[in-house]
N, C-alpha and C positions, 0 to 999 in steps of 0.2 A: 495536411493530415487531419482526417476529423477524428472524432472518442474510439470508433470501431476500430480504425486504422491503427492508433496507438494501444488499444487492446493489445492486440496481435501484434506490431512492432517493438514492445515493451518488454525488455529481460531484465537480470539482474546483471549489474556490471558494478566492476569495483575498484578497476584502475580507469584512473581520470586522469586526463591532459591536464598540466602546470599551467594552465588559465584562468584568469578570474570570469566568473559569470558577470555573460552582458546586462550594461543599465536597463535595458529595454528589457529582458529575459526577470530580473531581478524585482521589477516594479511589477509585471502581471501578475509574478506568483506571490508579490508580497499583497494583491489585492484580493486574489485568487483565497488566501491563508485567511485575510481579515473577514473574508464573504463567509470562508468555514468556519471560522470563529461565533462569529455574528449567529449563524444557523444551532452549532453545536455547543454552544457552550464552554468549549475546548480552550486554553491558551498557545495553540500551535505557534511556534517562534522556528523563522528561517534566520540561521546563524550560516555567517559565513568569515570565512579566513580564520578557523580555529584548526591549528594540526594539532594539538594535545588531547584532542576529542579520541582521534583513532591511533595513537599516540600509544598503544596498551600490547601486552606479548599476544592476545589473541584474533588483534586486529590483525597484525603481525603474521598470525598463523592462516587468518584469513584471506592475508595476501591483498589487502586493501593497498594503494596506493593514491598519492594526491588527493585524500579525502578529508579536504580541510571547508569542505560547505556541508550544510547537512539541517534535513530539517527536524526538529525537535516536538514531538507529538507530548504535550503535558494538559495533565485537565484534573480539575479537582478529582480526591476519593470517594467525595459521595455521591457521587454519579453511579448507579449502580452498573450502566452501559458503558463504561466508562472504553475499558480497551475495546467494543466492539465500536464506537466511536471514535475513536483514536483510528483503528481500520478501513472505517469506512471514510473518513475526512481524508486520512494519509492516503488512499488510496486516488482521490480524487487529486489530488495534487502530484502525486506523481505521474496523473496522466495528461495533468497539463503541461507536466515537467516535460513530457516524451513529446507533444505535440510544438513546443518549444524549441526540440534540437537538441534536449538536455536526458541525459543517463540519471539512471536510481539504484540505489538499492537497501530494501527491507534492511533494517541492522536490531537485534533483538538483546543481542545478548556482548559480542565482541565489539564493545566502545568503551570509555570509560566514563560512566555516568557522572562518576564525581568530580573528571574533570568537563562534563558537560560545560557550556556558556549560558545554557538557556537560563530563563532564573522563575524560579518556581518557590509557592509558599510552604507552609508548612502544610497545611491541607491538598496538596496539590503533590503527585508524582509524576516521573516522566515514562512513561510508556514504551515509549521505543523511540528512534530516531531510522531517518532515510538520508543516506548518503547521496550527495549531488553534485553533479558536474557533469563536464565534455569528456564521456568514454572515450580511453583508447579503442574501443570497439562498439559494437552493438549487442555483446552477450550473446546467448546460445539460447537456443527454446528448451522449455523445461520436459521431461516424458509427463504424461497424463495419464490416470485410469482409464480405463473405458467407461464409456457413458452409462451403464447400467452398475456401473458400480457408484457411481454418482449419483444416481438421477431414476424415480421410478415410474416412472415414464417412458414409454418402450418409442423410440427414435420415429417411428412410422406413423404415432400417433400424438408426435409434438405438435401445435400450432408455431407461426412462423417465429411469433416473438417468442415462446420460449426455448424455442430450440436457438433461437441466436441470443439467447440471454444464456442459457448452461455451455457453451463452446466458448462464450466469454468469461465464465467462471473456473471452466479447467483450466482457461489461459491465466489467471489470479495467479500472483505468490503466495506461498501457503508455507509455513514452518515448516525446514529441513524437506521441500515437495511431500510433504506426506497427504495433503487432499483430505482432510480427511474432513469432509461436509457432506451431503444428503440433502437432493432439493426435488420437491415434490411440486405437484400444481394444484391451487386452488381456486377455480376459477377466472378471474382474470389479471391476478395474481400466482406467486411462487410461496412456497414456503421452504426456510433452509434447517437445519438444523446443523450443530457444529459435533462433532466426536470428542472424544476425552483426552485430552492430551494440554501440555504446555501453550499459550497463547493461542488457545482453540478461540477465546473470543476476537482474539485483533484478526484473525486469519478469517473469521465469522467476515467481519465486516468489508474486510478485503474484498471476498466474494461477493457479498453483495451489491458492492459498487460495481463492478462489472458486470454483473449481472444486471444489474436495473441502467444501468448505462448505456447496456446493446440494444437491450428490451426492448424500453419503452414502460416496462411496467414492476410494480413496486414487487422486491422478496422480501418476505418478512419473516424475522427470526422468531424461531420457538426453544 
């Protein structure tokens, strides 16, 4: 499976098989995490065998099951990119997660942060975490806007990369599916723009990993 592949074979799933992740599965994404780290400045940390994490009444509500691995997105506060960084790094890992064999899913709000594992300073929060393991399934595809509600660029007159760069973006997780991005072209380049809402930036970044991943070519945030 290459990056495009796992684009599109990539859902959200949230019951995982009573397995532990293999050593060989374990070691590329802990290099995979150090590369992003290295790059972003981020402290990403993959925590595994912790059930107290989703251990909470709303994980609970969420229907999470066997989600005792998970990776932990933390990067200092004075980052002023911080959560679109957190988005677009987590993003990248979880498509190494999918090319891997391995299920994900975005988790924003139903974890218990406090009893996270990860360990973070005082200058430092934790963003969000993605839940990891062997689905019992492969999740469902999400519904999508239409592309002109995304995208102002009329379909007939996309170039090749960016039209396989915005079909890679509707395919992104995006808070509660709501989409709610705007990506325009600027020569041989994208521009995105994020809508107002709750973790519009991590959702920023999300997109744009997919999108410059199908590409070929860079989006850049306004």
């Amino acid at each position: 499976m290459d990056i495009k592949e796992a684009i599109k074979a990539r859902h959200s799933v949230r019951q995982f098989k009573d397995m532990p992740i293999g050593e060989a599965e374990t070691a590329k994404l802990n290099a995979v995490i150090d590369e992003c780290n290295r790059e972003s400045g981020l402290n990403i940390q993959f925590i595994l065998n912790d059930p107290q994490c989703f251990h909470t009444l709303l994980a609970h509500y969420g229907r999470f099951k066997n989600a005792v691995n998970y990776i932990a997105l933390v990067g200092k506060k004075s980052l002023g990119d911080l959560d679109e960084l957190a988005g677009y790094y987590g993003q990248r890992i979880v498509l190494e997660a999918q090319m891997l064999g391995l299920n994900t899913c975005w988790v924003a709000g139903s974890y218990g942060k406090g009893k996270c594992k990860a360990d973070w300073q005082a200058e430092e929060k934790i963003v969000s975490v993605i839940a990891i393991g062997y689905g019992e399934n492969e999740g469902k595809p999400h519904k999508s806007k239409p592309l002109e509600k995304l995208c102002a660029v009329k379909k007939e007159d996309m170039p090749a990369w960016f039209k396989n760069g915005v079909l890679a973006a509707t395919l992104a997780p995006t808070a509660l599916n709501q989409q709610r991005f705007f990506i325009d072209i600027d020569g041989e380049n994208a521009v995105i723009k994020a809508g107002m809402m709750p973790k519009a930036k991590i959702d920023l970044g999300i997109v744009r990993y997919n999108f410059e991943a199908a590409s070929g070519h860079k989006c850049i945030s306004k």
